[in-house]
C-alpha positions as CSV (number, residue, x, y, z in Angstrom):
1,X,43.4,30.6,35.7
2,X,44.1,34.1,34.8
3,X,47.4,36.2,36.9
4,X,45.3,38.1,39.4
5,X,45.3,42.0,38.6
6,X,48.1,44.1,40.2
7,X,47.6,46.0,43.2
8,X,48.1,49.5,41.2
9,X,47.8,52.1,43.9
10,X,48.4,53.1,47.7
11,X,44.5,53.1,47.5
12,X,44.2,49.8,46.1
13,X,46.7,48.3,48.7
14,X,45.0,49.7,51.8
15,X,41.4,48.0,50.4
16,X,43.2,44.8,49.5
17,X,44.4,44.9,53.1
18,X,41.0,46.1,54.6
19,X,39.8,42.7,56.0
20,X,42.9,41.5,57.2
21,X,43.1,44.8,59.4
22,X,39.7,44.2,60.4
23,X,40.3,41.0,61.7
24,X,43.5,42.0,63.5
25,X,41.8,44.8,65.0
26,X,38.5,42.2,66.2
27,X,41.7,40.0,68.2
28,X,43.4,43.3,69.6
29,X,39.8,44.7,71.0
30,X,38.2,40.8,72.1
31,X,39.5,38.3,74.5
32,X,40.1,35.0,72.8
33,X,37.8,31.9,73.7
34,X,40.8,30.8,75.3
35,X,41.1,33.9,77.8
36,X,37.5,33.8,78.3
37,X,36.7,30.3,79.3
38,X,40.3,28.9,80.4
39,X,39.6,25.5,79.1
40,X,41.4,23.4,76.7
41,X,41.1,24.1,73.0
42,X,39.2,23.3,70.7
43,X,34.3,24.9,49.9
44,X,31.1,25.5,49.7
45,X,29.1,25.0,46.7
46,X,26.5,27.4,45.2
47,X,22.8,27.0,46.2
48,X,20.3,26.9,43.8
49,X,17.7,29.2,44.5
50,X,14.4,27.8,43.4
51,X,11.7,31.3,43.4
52,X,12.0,35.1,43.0
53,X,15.5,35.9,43.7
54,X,16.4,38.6,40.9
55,X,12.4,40.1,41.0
56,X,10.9,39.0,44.1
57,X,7.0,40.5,44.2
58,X,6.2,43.0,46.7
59,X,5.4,41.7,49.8
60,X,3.6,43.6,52.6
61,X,5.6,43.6,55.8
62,X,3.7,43.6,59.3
63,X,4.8,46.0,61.7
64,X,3.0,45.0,64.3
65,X,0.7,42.6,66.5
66,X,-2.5,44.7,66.5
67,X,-3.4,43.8,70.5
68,X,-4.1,47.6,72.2
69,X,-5.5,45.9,75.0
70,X,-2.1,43.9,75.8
71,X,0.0,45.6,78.7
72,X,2.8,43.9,77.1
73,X,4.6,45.8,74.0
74,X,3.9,43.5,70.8
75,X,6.2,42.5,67.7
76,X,7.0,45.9,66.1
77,X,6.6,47.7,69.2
78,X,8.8,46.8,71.6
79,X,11.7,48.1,69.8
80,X,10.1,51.8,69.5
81,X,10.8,53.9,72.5
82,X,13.7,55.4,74.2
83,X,16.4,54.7,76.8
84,X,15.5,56.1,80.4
85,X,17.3,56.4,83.6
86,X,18.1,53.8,85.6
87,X,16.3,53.3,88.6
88,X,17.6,53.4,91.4
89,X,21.3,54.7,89.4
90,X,24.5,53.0,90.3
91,X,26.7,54.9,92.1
92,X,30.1,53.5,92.0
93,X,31.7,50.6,90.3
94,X,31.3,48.2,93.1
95,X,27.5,48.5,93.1
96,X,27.1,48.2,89.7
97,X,29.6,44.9,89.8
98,X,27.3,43.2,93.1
99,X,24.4,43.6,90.5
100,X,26.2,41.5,87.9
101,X,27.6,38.9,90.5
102,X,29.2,36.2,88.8
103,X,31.2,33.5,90.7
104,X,33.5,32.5,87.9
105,X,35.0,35.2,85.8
106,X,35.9,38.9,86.5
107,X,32.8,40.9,86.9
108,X,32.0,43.9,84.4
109,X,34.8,46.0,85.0
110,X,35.4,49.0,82.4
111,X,34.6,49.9,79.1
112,X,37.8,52.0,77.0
113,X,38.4,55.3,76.4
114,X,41.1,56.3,73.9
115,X,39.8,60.0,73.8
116,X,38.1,62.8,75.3
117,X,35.0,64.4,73.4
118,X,37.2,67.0,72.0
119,X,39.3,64.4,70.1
120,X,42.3,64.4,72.4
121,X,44.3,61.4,73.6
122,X,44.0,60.3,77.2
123,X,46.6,59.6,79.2
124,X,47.3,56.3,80.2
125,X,47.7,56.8,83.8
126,X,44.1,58.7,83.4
127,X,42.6,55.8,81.9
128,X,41.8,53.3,84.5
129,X,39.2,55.8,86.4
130,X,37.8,57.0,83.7
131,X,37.0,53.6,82.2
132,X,35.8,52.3,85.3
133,X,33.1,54.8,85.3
134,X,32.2,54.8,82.0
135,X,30.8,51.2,82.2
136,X,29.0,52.7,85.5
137,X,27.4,55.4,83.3
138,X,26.4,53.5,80.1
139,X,25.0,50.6,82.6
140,X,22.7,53.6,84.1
141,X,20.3,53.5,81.6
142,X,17.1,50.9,80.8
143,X,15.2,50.9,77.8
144,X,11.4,52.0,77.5
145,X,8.7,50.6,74.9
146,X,6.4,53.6,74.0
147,X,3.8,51.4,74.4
148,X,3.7,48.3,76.8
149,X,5.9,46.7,78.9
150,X,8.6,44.5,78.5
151,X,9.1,40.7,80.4
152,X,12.4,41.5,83.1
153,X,15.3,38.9,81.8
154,X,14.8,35.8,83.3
155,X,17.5,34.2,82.6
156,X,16.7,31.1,84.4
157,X,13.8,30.0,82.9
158,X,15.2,31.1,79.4
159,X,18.1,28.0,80.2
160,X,14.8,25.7,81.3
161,X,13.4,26.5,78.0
162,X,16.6,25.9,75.8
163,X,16.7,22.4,77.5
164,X,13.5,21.8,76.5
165,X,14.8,22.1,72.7
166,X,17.1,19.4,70.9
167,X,19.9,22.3,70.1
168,X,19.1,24.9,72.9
169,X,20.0,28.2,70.9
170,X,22.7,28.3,68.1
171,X,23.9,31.8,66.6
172,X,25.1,32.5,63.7
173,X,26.7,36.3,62.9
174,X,30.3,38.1,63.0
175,X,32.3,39.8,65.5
176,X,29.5,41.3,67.2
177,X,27.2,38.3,67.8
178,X,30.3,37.3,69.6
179,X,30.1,40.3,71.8
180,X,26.6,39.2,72.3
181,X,27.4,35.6,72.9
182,X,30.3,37.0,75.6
183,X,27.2,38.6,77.8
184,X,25.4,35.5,77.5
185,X,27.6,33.1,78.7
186,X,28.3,35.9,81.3
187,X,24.4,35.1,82.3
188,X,25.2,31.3,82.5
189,X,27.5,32.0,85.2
190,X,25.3,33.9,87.0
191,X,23.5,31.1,87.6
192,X,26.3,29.5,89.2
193,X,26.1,27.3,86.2
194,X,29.8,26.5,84.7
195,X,30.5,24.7,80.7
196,X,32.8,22.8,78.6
197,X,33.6,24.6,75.3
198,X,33.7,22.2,72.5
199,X,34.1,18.6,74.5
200,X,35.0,15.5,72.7
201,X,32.0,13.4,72.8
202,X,29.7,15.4,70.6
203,X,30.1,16.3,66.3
204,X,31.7,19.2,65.0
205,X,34.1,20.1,67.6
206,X,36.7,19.6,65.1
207,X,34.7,22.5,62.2
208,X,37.0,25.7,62.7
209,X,35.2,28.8,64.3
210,X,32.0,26.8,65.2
211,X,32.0,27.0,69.3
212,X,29.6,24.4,71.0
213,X,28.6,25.0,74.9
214,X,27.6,22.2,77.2
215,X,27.0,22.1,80.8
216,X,29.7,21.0,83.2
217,X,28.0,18.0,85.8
218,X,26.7,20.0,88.7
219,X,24.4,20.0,91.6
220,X,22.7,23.1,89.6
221,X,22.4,21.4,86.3
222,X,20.6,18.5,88.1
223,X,18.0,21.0,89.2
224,X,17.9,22.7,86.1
225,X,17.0,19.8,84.2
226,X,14.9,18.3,86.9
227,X,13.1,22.3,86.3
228,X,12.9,21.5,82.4
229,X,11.6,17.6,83.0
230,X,14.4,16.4,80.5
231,X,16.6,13.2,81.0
232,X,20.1,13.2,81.9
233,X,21.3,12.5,78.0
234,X,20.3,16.0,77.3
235,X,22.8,17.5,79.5
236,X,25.1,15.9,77.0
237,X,24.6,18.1,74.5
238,X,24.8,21.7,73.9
239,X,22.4,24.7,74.9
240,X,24.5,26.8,73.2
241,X,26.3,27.4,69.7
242,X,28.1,30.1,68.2
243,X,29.0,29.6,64.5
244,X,31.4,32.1,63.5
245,X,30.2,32.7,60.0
246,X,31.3,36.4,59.2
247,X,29.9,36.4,55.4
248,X,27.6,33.5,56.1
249,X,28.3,32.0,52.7
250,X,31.1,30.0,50.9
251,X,33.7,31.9,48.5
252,X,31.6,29.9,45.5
253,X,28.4,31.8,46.9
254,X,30.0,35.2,47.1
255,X,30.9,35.0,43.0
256,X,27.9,33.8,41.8
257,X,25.6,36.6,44.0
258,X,27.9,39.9,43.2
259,X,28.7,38.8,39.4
260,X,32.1,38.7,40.3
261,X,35.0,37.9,37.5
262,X,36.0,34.1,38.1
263,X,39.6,35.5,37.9
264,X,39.8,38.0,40.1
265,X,41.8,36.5,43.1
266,X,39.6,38.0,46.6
267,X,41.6,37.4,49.7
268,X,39.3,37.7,52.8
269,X,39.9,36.9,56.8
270,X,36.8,36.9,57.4
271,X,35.6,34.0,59.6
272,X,33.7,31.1,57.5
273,X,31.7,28.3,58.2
274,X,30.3,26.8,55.1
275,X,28.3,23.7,56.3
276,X,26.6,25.9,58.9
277,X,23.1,24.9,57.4
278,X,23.9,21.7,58.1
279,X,25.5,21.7,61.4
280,X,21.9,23.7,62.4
281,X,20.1,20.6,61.2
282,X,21.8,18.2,63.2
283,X,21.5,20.1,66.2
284,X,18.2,21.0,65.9
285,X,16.9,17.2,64.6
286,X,14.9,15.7,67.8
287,X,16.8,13.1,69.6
288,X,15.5,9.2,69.4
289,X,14.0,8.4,73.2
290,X,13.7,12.5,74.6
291,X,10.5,12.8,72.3
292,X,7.8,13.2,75.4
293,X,10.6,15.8,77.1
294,X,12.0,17.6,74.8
295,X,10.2,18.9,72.6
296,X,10.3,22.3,72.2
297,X,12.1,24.6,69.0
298,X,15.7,25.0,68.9
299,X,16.4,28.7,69.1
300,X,18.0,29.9,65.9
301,X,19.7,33.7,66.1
302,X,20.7,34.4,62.6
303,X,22.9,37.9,61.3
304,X,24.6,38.7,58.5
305,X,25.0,42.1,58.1
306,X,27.8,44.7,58.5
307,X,30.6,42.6,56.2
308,X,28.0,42.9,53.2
309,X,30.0,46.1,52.2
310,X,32.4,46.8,49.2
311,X,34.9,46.9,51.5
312,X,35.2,43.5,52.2
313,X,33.1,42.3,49.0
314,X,36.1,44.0,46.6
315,X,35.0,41.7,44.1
316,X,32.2,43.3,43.5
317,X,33.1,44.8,39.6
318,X,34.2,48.7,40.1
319,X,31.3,51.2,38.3
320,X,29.7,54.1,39.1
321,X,28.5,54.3,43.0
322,X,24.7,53.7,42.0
323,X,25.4,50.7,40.4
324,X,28.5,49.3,42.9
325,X,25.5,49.5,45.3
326,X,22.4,48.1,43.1
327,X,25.0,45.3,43.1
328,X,25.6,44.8,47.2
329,X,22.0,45.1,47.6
330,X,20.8,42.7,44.8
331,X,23.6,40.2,46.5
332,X,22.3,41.0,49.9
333,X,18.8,40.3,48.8
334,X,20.2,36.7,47.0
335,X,21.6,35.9,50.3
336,X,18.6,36.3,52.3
337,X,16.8,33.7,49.9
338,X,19.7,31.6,50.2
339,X,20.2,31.6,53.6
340,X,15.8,30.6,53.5
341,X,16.4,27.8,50.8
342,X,18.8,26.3,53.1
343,X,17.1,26.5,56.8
344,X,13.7,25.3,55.7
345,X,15.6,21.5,56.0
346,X,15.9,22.2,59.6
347,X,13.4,20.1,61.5
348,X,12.1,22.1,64.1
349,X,13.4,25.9,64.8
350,X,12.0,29.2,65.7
351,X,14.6,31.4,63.7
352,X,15.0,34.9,64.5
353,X,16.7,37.6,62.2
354,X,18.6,39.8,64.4
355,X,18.8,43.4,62.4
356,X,22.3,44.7,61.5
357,X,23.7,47.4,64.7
358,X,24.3,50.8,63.5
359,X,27.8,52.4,63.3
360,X,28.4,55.9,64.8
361,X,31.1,58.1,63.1
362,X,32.8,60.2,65.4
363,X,31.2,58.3,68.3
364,X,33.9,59.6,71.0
365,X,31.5,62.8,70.9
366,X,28.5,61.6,72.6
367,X,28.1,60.4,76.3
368,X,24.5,59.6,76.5
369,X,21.5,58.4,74.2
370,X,19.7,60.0,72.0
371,X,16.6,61.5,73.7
372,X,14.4,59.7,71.2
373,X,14.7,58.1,68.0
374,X,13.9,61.4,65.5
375,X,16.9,63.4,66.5
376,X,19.0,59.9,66.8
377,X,18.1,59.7,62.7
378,X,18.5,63.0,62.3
379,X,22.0,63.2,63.9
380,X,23.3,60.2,61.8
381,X,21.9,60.9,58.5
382,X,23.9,59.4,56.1
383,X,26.6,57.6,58.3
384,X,29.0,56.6,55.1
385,X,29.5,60.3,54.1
386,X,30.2,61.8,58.1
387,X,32.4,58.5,58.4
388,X,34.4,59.7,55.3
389,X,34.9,62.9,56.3
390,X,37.0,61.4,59.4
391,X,39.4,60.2,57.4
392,X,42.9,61.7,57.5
393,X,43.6,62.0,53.5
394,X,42.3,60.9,49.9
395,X,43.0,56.7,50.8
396,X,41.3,56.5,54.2
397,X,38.4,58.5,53.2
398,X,38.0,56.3,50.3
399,X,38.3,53.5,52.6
400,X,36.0,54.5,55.1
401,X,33.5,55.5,52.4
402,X,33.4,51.7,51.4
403,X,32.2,50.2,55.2
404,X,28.8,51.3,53.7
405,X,27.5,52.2,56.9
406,X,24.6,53.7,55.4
407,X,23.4,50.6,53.4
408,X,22.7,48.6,56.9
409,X,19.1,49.9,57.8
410,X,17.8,49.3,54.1
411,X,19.5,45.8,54.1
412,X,18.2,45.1,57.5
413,X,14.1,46.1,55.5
414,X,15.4,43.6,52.5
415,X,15.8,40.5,55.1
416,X,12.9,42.0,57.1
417,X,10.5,41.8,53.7
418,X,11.9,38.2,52.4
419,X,10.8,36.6,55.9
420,X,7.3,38.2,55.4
421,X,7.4,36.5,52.2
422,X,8.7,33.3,53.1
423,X,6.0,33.2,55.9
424,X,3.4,34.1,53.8
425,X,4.4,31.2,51.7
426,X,4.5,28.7,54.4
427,X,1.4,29.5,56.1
428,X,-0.9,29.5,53.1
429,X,-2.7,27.5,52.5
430,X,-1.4,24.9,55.4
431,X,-2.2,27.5,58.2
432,X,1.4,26.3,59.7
433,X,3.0,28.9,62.4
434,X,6.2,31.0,60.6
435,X,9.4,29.8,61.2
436,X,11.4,32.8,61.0
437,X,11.2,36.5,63.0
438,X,12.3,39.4,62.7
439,X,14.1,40.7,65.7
440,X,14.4,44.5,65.6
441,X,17.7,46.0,67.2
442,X,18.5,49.0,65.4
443,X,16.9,52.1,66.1
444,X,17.7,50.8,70.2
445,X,21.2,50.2,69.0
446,X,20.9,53.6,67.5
447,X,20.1,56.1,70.2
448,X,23.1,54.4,71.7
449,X,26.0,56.3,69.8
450,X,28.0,56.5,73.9
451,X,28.3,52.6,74.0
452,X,30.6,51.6,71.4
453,X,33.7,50.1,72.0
454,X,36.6,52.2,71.9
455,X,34.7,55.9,71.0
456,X,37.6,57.3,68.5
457,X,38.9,54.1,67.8
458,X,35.9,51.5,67.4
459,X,32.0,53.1,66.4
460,X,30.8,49.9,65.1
461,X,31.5,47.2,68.1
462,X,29.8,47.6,71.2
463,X,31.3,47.8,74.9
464,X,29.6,44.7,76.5
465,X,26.9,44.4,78.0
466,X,25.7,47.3,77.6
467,X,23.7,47.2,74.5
468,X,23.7,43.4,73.5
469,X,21.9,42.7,77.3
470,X,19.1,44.7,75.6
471,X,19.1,42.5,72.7
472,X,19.1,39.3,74.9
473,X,15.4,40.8,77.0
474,X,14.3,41.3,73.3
475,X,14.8,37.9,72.2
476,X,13.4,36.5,75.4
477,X,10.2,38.4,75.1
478,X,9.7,37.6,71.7
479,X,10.1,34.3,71.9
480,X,7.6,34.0,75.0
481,X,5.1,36.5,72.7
482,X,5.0,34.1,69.9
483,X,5.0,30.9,71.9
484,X,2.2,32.4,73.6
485,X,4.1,32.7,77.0
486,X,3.5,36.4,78.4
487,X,1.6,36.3,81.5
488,X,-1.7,37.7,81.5
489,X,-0.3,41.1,83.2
């Protein structure tokens, strides 16, 4: 093998370094699994792709569920509309911490500041109020189809229906599906529900970064199986998986999509679970003697989204802007139809695309939504460009220039138009249901430049739950809309 090029630059070393500083940076902002839960701890080869990869035909996309007469808000609709007031508001912390009761863990108790929205540091000793009420105001506001009405979380009967499945609901995605799984084992213990992380009597809990919950032997999970009408040996098993899969493909993968030179040595941090595909299967395969009980689709929520930039892709063979990015998105494309190829194995699964979460440059300026979604596009046009400007001299704006911030939305319509296709392909001429969804988060995620992180430190993650709750009453009434579930009003 070839000497690996040298790093020639300051430039160069800062976006060799890029991903290790973005994983250091993921630790410092999230509690570990560790901190979280308190219990004990815890080469991929390339697929080949068999149709239409390098010049898929066009495929029409369906926006929506053409039902007018529905009072509920239908695929397509539900995530057009606008956040709204809270009613009635929270007033002070305590109020809004009795609403989110949980008997286990600290409730909801602050989201960070790091600076005012003229760009100067807060004091520490300033800090501790002003983050307590900032989870208080980003908490005071609900979202609001334009058209139709969305099911309230019931959080309950979504655990009832994940028992009812072999694998419950697995998700796959980065750093910020971990923010989301965070709120959602936050739900499980407002059930008064508690969980074992990884235990020792089911596969894979020796598979670095995959994450398997089970429920811990309790007078509640007796009645919340007896709810679901599933034996006791499905308590054994997890209703929830998080697969840590950053890139969502192996290093072998990577090279063959972006053309990369076979000699060029890419060092990445980025989380990586190789076998995910087939660690899906095996949860989702239906389990000898539950056949009359459980028998419902394991939930799959699938993203890979915000990593797909040359930033962390440096492999990707330096040119000309327009063609650097005719590269990421032609690899982004190839990875959809990989990531297709490989789930259609899975036995039984309802698999939802979640779309890619915007990032807000200069996000410590803004302390409420967007009023609607026009002047949230208007106000972050081209997101890669105001993010570069940001940057403190030549290397960081370079840097910053290279998240590719503004290549999320039309990566999120690539994934969006290859399930149509896939669909379309499984359904004709068999008449079968599809398999996979789209679930739409990213003009809500986008009128919500206040909830970030850290604003002035962290525009791309989100302070939980703020946001990713959203997500979670999305997924539930989706999945309840194509299962056929909504009530009748």
């Amino acid at each position: 093998m070839a000497p690996a090029r040298p790093l020639a630059s300051r430039r160069s070393v800062l976006w060799a370094l890029l991903p290790v500083v973005a994983l250091v940076t993921t630790i410092y902002h999230f509690r570990s699994f560790e901190d979280i839960y308190t219990l004990a701890p815890e080469e991929g080869i390339p697929v080949e792709l068999s149709h239409d990869v390098d010049s898929p035909p066009a495929v029409e996309v369906e926006v929506a569920v053409a039902e007018p007469t529905s009072p509920w808000c239908q695929v397509g609709e539900c995530a057009v509309g606008r956040w709204v007031p809270r009613t009635p508001q929270f007033e002070t912390l305590e109020e809004m911490q009795a609403a989110y009761m949980n008997h286990y863990e600290d409730p909801w108790s602050h989201c960070p500041v790091y600076m005012d929205v003229n760009g100067h540091l807060i004091p520490d000793d300033e800090k501790p109020a002003l983050q307590a009420q900032r989870i208080v105001d980003l908490l005071n506001w609900e979202w609001q189809p334009d058209r139709g009405k969305l099911l309230d979380t019931n959080f309950e009967d979504f655990m009832v229906r994940l028992l009812r499945s072999p694998g419950g609901l697995v998700m796959i995605g980065d750093s910020i599906t971990r923010q989301h799984h965070v709120a959602l084992t936050y739900m499980v213990r407002q059930l008064n529900l508690t969980f074992i992380l990884n235990p020792d009597w089911i596969e894979y809990t020796d598979v670095n970064h995959v994450h398997q919950f089970v429920l811990h032997p309790s007078a509640q999970a007796t009645a919340l199986m007896e709810k679901a009408g599933v034996p006791p040996s499905r308590l054994k098993r997890p209703f929830l998986t998080l697969i840590q899969n950053h890139l969502s493909l192996s290093e072998a993968d990577v090279r063959m999509v972006t053309h990369a030179d076979p000699n060029y040595v890419w060092k990445h941090a980025q989380a990586r679970v190789d076998d995910w595909d087939k660690i899906v299967k095996h949860l989702a395969t239906p389990v000898p003697g539950e056949d009359d009980t459980v028998t419902e689709d394991t939930v799959v929520l699938f993203n890979s989204g915000a990593h797909w930039s040359r930033g962390v892709l440096y492999l990707i063979p330096q040119s000309t802007l327009e063609e650097e990015h005719r590269i990421l998105t032609e690899a982004y494309r190839k990875m959809a139809r990989i990531h297709i190829e490989r789930l259609r194995s899975v036995p039984r699964a309802k698999i939802f695309f979640r779309s890619t979460s915007p990032g807000h440059p200069s996000c410590q300026r803004l302390t409420r939504p967007y009023p609607n979604i026009v002047q949230a596009e208007t106000a972050e046009a081209d997101p890669s460009k105001r993010l570069m400007v940001t940057g403190k001299n030549k290397e960081e704006r370079f840097t910053f220039a290279r998240w590719d911030w503004d290549q999320f939305a039309p990566h999120n319509e690539i994934f969006h138009e290859e399930i149509a296709r896939e669909n379309a392909r499984q359904s004709a001429p068999r008449g079968r249901p599809p398999r996979w969804h789209y679930l739409d988060v990213y003009n809500i995620a986008l009128q919500r430049p206040d909830a970030h992180w850290e604003p002035g430190k962290d525009c791309l993650h989100w302070c939980t739950p703020v946001v990713v709750d959203e997500w979670t009453r999305q997924l539930l009434h989706q999945l309840a809309l194509v299962e056929g579930r909504l009530p009748d009003a």
